[in-house]
N, C-alpha and C positions, 0 to 999 in steps of 0.2 A: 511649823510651816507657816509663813506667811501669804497672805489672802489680801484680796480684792474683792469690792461687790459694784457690780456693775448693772444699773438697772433705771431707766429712763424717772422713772415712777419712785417718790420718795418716801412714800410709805409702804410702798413691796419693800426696799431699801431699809427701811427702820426695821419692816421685821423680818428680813432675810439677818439681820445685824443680830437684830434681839438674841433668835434662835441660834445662831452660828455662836454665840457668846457662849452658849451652856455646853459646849464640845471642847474636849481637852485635849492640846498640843498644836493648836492654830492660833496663829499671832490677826488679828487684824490691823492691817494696815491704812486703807482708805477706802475712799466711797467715789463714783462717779455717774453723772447722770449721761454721759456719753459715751461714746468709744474712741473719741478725738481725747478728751478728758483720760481717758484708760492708757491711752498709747503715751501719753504725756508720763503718767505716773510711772508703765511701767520701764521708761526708759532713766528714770533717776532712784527706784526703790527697787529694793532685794524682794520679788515676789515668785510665790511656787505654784500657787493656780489664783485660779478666777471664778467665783459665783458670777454668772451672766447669764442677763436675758438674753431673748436675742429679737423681740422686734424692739425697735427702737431708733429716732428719728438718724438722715445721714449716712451713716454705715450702722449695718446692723450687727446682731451678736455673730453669725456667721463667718461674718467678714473680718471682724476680730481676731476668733477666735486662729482664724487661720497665720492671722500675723504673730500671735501668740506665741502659735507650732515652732516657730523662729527663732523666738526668743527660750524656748525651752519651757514654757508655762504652760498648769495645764487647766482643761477649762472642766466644769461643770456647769451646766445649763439649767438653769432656776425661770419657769418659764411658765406662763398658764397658759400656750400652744400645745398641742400632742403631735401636728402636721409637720412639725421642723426634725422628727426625730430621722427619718432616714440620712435627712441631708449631715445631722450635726456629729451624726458619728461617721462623718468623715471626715472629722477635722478631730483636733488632739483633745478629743475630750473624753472624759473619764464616767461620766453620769448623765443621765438627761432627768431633771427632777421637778415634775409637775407641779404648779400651784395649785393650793396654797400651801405651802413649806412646811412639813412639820419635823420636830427635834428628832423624830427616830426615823427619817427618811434622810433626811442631812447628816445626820452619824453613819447611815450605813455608803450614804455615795461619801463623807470623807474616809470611813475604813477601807472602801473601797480604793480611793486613792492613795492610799499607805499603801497598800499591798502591790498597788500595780509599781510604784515608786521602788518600793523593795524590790520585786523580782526586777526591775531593769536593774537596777546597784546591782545584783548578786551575779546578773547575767554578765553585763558589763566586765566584772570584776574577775571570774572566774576564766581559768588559764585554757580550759575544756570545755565550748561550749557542746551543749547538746541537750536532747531531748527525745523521751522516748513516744509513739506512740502504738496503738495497737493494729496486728494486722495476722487477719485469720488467726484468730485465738494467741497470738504469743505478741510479747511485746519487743519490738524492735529499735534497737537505740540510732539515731540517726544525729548524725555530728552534722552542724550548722555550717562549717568550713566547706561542706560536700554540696549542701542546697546551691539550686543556680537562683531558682524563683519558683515563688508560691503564686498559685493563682485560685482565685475565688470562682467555686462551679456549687451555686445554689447553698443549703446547708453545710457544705463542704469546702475545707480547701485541699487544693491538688498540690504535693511536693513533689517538684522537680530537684533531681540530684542528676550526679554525673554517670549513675549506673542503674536504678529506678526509681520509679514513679511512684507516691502513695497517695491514700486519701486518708482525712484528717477532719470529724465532724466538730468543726470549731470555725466562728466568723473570722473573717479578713482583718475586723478593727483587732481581735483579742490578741490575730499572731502579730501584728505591729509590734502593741504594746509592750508584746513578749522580747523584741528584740532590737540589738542595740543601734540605732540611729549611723552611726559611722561608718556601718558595715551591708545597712540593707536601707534599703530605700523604695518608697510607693510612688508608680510613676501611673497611674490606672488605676482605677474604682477595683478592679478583680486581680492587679499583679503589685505583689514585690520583689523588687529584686535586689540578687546580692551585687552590691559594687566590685566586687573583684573577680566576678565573672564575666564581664560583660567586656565584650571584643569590639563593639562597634554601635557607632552611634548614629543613626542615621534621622531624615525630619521627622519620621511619625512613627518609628521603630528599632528597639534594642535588641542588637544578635548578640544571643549570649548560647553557647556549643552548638547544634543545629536548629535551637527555637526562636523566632523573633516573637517579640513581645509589645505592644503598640504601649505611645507613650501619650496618653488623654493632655489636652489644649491645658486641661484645668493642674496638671500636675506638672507641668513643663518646667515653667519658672524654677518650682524648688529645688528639681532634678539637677538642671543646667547647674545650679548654684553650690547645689550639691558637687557636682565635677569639676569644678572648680576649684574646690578647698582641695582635690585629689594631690 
């Protein structure tokens, strides 16, 4: 996998490099002390994520990151903040890894990044999606084809299908990550939704069977952009 490190600061930068050197199956690519510099890069090189900070002068690592989500990269956040963690897991990032950096914190946010890499390829890939989860003692297989939209209610997410409802003690970022971009789309901090359910588009709300589901200022753009490629 090919990497980027992005970090205002060029001695965080040396030793985010150092340490990311002793990890095996990541290429390094380049270094930047900007996010103007980053978006330079990643439009001419073959890159798979991003070590980033994210304060840092112009546009920050947030704002990046978010352009990133576009381009199919994913980020990991290398950061001596802790204040930035609600905001940055809502953009495509995989880890948020406190300063100062060490080799066995970095191995496990890149293992972690293999794995979530693998399960989208496998999901992706597979002719059947689904996935089980539990409810009152037995487990229940619930086919992805059937979901309209997940929505986030505190420690839980709620699935909506076309026959019922369940609960799901798992975050909002983790069922993203779970599933395939083409097919499900986050238009709201607490809703995804699936693209081929959805009837109707209106300014601040998608009818999909008898639920509308509001569409956040902040998630508009990619949505639209998204129905466009439809």
């Amino acid at each position: 996998m090919n990497y980027i490190i992005v970090d205002d600061n060029k001695l965080a930068r040396m030793a985010v490099k150092h340490i990311a050197s002793g990890i095996p199956d990541i290429e390094f690519v380049g270094e930047c002390e900007s996010a103007s510099q980053a978006m330079e890069l990643m439009n001419n090189e073959s890159i798979d994520f991003i070590l980033l900070d994210i304060e840092m002068p112009e546009m920050n690592g947030l704002e990046l990151a978010k352009h990133s989500s576009a381009k199919k990269i994913w980020i990991i956040f290398t950061t001596g903040k802790t204040e930035y963690a609600i905001d940055a897991f809502e953009t495509n990032v995989v880890d948020y890894v406190v300063k100062p950096v060490s080799l066995e914190r970095l191995t496990l946010a890149i293992n972690k990044l293999k794995e979530t890499i693998q399960l989208r390829s496998s999901s992706q890939n597979s002719q059947e999606e689904f996935f089980y989860l539990k409810d009152k003692g037995a487990l229940i297989k619930i086919h992805l084809s059937e979901v309209l939209f997940f929505e986030a209610l505190g420690d839980y997410v709620k699935i909506h299908t076309k026959d019922k409802n369940y609960a799901m003690r798992i975050t909002m970022k983790n069922i993203e990550m779970k599933l395939d971009p083409q097919h499900f789309v986050r238009v709201h901090r607490s809703y995804v939704v699936a693209l081929k359910h959805i009837e109707k588009v209106k300014e601040n709300a998608i009818l999909i069977g008898n639920e509308s589901v509001p569409i956040a200022d902040s998630y508009r753009k990619a949505f639209l952009e998204k129905m466009k490629t439809l």
